[in-house]
LUMKEVO-160958 format. One record per residue (C-alpha): residue number from 0; x, y, z. Coordinates in steps of 0.5 Angstrom, whole numbers. Layout:
! LUMKEVO-160958
NUM, X, Y, Z;
...
END
This chain:
! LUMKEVO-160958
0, -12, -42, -19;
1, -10, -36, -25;
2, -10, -30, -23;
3, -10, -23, -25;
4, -6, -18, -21;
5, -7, -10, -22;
6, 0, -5, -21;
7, 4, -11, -22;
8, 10, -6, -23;
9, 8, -2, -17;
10, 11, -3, -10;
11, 6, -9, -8;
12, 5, -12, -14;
13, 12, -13, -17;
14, 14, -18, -11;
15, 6, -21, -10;
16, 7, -23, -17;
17, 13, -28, -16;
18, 10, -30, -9;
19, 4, -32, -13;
20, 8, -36, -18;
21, 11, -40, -13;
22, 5, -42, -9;
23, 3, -46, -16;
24, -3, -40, -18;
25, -1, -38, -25;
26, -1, -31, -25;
27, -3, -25, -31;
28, 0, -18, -30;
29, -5, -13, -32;
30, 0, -7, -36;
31, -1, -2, -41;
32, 5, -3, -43;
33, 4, -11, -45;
34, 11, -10, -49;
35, 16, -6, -44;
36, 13, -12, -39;
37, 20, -15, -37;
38, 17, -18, -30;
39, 15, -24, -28;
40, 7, -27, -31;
41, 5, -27, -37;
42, 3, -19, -39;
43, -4, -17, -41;
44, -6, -11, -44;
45, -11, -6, -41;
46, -12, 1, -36;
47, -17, 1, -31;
48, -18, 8, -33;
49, -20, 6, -40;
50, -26, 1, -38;
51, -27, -2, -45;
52, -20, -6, -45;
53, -22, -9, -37;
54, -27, -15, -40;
55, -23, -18, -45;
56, -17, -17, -40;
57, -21, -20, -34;
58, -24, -27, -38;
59, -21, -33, -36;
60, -19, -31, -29;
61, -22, -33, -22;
62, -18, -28, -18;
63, -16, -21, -19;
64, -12, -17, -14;
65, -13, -9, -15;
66, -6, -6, -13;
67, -7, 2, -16;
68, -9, 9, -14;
69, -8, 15, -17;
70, -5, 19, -10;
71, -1, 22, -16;
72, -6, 26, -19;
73, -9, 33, -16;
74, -16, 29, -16;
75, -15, 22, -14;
76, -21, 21, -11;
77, -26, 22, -18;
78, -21, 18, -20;
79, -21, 12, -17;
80, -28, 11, -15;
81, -29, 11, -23;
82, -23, 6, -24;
83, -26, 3, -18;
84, -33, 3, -21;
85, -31, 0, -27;
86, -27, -6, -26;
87, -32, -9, -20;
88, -37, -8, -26;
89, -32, -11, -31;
90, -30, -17, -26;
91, -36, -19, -25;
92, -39, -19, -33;
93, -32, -23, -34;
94, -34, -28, -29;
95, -28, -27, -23;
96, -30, -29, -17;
97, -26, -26, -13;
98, -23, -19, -12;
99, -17, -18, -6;
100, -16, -10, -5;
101, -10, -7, 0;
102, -14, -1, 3;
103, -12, 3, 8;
104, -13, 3, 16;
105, -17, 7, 20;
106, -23, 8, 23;
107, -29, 10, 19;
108, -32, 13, 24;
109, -27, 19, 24;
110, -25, 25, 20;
111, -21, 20, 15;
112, -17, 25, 11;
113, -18, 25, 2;
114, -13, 19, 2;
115, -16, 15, 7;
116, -23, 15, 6;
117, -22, 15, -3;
118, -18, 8, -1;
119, -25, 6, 3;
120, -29, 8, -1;
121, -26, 4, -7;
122, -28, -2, -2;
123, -36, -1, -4;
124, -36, 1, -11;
125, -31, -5, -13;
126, -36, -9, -9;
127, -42, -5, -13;
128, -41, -10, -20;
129, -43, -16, -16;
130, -36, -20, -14;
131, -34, -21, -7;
132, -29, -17, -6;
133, -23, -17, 0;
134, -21, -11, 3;
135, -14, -12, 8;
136, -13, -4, 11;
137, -6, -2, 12;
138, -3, 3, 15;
139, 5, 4, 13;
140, 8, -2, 9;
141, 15, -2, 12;
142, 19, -4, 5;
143, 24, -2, 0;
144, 21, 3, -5;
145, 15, 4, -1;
146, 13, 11, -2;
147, 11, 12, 5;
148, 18, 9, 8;
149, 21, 12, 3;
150, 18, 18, 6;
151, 21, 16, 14;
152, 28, 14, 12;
153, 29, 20, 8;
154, 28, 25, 13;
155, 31, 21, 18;
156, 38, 21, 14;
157, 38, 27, 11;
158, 34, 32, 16;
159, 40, 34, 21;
160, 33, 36, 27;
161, 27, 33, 26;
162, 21, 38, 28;
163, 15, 34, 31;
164, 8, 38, 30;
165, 4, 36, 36;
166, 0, 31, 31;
167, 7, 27, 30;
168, 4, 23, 37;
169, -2, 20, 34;
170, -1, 12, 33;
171, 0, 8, 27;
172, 1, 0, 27;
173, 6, -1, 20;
174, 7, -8, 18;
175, 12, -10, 14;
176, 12, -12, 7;
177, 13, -19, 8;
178, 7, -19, 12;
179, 3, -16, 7;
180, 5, -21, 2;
181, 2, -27, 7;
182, -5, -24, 9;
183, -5, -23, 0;
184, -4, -29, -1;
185, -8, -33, 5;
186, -14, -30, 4;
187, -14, -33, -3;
188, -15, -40, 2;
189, -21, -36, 6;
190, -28, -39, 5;
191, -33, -35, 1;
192, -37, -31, 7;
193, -38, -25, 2;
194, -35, -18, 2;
195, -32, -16, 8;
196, -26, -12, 10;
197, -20, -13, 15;
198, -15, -9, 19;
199, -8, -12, 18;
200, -2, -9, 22;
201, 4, -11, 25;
202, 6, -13, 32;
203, 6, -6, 35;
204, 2, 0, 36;
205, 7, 7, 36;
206, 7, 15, 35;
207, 10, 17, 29;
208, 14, 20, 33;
209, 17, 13, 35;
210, 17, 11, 29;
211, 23, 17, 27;
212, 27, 15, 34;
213, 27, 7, 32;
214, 29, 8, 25;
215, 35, 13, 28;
216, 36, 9, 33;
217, 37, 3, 29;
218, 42, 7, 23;
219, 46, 10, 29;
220, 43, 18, 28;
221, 41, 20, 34;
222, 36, 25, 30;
223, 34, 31, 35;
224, 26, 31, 35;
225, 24, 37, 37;
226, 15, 37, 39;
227, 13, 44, 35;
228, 6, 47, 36;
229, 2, 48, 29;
230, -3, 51, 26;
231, -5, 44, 24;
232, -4, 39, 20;
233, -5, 41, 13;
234, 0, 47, 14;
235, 4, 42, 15;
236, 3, 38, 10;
237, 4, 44, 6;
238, 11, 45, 8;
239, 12, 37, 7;
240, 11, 38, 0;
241, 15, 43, -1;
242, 21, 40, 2;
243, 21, 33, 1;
244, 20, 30, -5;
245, 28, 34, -5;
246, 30, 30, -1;
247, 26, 23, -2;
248, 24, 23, -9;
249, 16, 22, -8;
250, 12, 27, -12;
251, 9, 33, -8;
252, 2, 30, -8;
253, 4, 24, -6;
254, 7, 27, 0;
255, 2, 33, 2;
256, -3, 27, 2;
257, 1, 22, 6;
258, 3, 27, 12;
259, -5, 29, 12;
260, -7, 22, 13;
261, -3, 23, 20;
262, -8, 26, 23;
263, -12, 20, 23;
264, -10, 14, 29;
265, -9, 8, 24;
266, -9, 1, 28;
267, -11, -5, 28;
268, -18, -4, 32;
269, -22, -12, 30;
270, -15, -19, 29;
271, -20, -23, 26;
272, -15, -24, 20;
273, -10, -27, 26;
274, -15, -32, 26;
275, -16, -34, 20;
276, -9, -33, 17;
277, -5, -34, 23;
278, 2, -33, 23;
279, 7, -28, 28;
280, 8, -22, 25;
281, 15, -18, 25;
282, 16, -13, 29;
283, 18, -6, 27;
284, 26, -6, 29;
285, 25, -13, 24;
286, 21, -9, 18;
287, 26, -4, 18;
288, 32, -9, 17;
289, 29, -13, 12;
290, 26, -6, 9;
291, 34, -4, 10;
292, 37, -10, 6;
293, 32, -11, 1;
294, 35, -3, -1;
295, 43, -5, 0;
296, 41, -11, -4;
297, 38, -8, -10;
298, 44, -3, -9;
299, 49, -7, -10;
300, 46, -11, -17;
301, 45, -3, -19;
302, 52, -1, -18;
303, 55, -8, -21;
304, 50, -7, -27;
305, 44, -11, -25;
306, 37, -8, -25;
END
């Protein structure tokens, strides 16, 4: 089937795209850039922040994979529900039939932070143009590059002491990268039952405060965790923003919204994809050595003149 994938250059989207070539799909990445384009698939030039160029960029193709946010950007939130809004309408005047979303987990019933619930909403206002629309709903992409990984492995080796606020033992589910991948493309096997969302994790439920030990534990830095009491978590991801990104490279808006979502517990609470697209996912030691090696290996190609 031809396919359009959204944030082909972005940490998802530049390793869905050759999965998708391999599976036979012929694959069109949207770029605002279509000349700077040096990825895999064929280049088309449009902007989900500028509805006017998304019809001509959508016609001709049977399904589309949004993989953008704007967490960048100090309002994010008007941001997607406009681009959101914009690319359900232009799919279906285009005659896509399918748009596949990786949102993000949680329960909507709780106090979603900003990030979480702009990425749930992003769900309704895809599907208000009228095209099905599959959300998977993720916690933590373990992964080399991705943002809130990055965020992981820089405090662990770079931060002599970790700090634990009491909110640091709220549960999270992460999922390798690998399996995001399966679930993106396997749904493109489902049949046609309409709209609908589906949580996707790994094959363990742990405290954040696990998730720092594991990863010390497995590169040998035996980071000393301590559990602090706090005001509460948005003074500290006010704090976070102001350390981190030195020692992470991840912008200080990303991180203030990420260490916000930690409040909410993000885990698989309906397997229904299991049953539909089943395979074993990794485990969290097996995500971070693959996240690991993919790092040492795009390090290597750097330094031996490689991209």
């Amino acid at each position: 089937m031809r396919t359009l994938v959204t944030g082909a250059t972005g940490f998802v989207g530049r390793h869905l795209v050759p999965e998708l070539l391999a599976a036979g799909h012929e694959v069109d990445a949207l770029t605002r850039h279509p000349d700077r384009y040096t990825g895999p698939g064929k280049p088309v030039g449009a902007d989900v922040g500028e509805p006017a160029t998304l019809p001509a960029a959508l016609t001709g193709h049977d399904v589309a994979f949004y993989l953008v946010h704007s967490l960048d950007h100090g309002d994010f939130r008007h941001r997607d529900a406009a681009a959101a809004r914009a690319f359900g309408a232009a799919a279906q005047l285009a005659g896509v039939s399918h748009i596949v979303y990786l949102s993000g987990l949680g329960d909507p019933a709780d106090n979603l932070s900003a990030h979480l619930r702009s990425r749930q909403e992003v769900e309704g206002l895809l599907a208000d143009g009228g095209v099905r629309v599959t959300s998977l709903r993720a916690a933590m992409v373990i992964g080399d590059r991705s943002t809130s990984w990055e965020i992981i492995r820089g405090m662990v080796e770079h931060l002599p002491a970790l700090a634990a606020p009491t909110w640091a033992h709220t549960r999270s589910q992460p999922i390798a990268l690998d399996d995001v991948l399966r679930y993106l493309l396997g749904v493109l096997e489902l049949p046609d039952t309409g709209s609908r969302a589906y949580d996707i994790g790994g094959s363990e439920v742990l405290q954040y405060t696990q998730v720092l030990s594991r990863l010390s534990a497995l590169e040998g830095r035996p980071a000393l965790q301590v559990t602090v009491p706090t005001p509460g978590v948005r003074l500290s991801a006010l704090a976070a923003s102001r350390l981190l990104p030195f020692i992470t490279g991840v912008d200080a808006r990303t991180v203030r919204s990420l260490v916000e979502s930690m409040r909410n517990e993000v885990v698989v609470r309906d397997d229904a994809i299991r049953r539909l697209v089943p395979f074993e996912p990794m485990d969290y030691d097996q995500a971070m050595l693959a996240a690991l090696g993919a790092r040492a290996k795009r390090r290597r190609a750097k330094g031996s003149g490689g991209s």
